[in-house]
C-alpha positions in Angstrom: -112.2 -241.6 -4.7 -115.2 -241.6 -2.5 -118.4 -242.4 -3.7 -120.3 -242.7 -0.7 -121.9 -239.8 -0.7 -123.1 -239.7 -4.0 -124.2 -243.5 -3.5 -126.4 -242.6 -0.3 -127.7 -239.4 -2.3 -128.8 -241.3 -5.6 -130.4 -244.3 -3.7 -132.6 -241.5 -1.8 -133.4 -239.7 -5.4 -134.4 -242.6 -6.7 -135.8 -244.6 -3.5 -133.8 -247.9 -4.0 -131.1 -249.3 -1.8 -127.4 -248.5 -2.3 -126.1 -252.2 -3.5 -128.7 -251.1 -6.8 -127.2 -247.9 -7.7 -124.5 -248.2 -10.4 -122.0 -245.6 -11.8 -120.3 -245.4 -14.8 -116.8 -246.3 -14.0 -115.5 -244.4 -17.1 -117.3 -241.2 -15.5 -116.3 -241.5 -12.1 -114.9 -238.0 -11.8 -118.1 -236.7 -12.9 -119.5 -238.7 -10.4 -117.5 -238.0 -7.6 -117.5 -234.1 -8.4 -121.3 -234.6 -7.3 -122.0 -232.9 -3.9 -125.8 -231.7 -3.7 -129.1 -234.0 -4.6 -129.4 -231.5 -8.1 -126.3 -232.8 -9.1 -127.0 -236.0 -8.9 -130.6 -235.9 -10.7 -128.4 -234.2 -13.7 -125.9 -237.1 -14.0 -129.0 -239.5 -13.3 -130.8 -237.7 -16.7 -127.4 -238.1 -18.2 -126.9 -242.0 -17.7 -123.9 -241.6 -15.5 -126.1 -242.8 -12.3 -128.5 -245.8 -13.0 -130.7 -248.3 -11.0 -129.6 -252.1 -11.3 -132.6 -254.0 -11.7 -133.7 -255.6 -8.6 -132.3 -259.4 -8.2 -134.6 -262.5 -7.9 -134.2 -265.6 -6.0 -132.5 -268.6 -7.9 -134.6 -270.5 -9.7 -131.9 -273.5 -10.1 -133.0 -275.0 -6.5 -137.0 -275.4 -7.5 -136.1 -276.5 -11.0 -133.8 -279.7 -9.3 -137.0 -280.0 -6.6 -139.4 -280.3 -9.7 -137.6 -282.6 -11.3 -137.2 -284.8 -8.4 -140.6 -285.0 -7.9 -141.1 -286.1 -11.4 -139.2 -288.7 -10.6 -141.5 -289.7 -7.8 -139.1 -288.6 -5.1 -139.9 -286.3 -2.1 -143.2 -287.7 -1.8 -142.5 -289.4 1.6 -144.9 -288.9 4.8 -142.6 -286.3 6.2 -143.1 -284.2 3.5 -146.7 -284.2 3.1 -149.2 -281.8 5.2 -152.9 -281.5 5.7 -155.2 -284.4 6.8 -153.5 -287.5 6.5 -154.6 -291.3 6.6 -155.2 -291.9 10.4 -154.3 -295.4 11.0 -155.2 -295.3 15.0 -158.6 -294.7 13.5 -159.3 -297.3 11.1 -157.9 -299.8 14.2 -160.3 -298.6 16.8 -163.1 -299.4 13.4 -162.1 -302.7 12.5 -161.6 -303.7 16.5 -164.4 -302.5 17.5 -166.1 -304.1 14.7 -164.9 -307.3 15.2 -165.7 -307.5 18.5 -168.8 -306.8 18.1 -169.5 -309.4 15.9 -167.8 -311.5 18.6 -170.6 -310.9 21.4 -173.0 -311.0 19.0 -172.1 -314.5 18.3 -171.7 -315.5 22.3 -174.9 -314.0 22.9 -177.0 -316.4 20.0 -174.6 -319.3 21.6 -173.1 -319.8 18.1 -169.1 -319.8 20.3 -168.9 -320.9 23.8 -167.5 -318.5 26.2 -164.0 -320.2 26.5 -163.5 -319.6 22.6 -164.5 -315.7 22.5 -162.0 -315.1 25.4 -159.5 -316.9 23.2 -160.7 -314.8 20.2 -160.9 -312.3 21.7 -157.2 -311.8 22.4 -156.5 -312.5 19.1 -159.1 -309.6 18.0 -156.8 -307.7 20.4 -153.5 -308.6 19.1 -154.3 -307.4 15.4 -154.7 -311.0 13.6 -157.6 -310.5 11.8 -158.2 -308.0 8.8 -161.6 -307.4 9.0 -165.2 -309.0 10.1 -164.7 -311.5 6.9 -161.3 -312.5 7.8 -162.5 -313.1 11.5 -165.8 -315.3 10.5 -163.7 -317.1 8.1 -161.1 -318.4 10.6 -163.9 -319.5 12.8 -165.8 -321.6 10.0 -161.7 -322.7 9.1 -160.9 -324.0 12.8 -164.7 -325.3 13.6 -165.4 -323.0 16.7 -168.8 -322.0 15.2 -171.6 -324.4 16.3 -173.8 -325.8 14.4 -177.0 -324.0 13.7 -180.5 -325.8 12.8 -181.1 -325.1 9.3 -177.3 -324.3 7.9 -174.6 -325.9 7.0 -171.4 -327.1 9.5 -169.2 -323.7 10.2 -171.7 -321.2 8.8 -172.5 -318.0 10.5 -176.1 -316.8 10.4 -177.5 -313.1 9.1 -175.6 -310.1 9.2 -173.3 -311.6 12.0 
């Protein structure tokens, strides 16, 4: 029996698409009887023809994701977005920071200029963490001089 027909017909009358349209298989000669749009709104009023209700994405795959992530996992940095920390950044900052400090001290004469070429380098090669770390490896290996009213090692004001 062809139901086509009466498929395209009642997807029309009722404006769905034909995979929704469901017919009674215990009525099917009713159904397939069917040949103008009237008949089809009268076995629609009398339950033959009926709309299946529209289906909805799975919900399984977000309900494992979810739980994943309450686990802590998918939290990597491929699967973040937006701003993100920009380590290039804070490198150019603490570099350029450092180095600064670094002429600062050649210029007062606090490091001779064979020691802030040597410093220098290391500046450039990423040892130090910060200004801190940088001062306190000086004061450590004794390539601050002495200044007149401090102590051995020490570095003087903001510097």
């Amino acid at each position: 029996m062809d139901l086509r027909l009466v498929r395209r017909l009642a997807a029309e009358v009722l404006g769905v698409g034909e995979s929704r349209i469901w017919i009674d298989p215990s009525r099917i000669d009713d159904a397939a009887a069917a040949i103008s749009r009237d008949d089809v709104r009268r076995l629609i009023k009398e339950g033959v023809i009926s709309v299946r209700p529209e289906s909805t994405p799975s919900r399984g795959r977000a309900r494992l994701r979810a739980l994943k992530k309450r686990q802590g996992r998918r939290r990597g940095p491929g699967s973040r977005k937006g701003p993100r920390y920009d380590e290039k950044r804070l490198w150019i900052l603490r570099v350029r920071a450092q180095r600064k400090l670094l002429k600062e001290l050649k210029e007062k004469g606090l490091i001779d200029a064979k020691t802030f070429r040597e410093v220098y380098r290391l500046v450039k090669g990423g040892m130090f963490r910060s200004r801190a770390h940088l001062k306190l490896y000086l004061r450590e290996h004794n390539l601050i001089k002495v200044s007149a009213g401090g102590a051995r090692g020490q570095v003087q004001g903001s510097a």
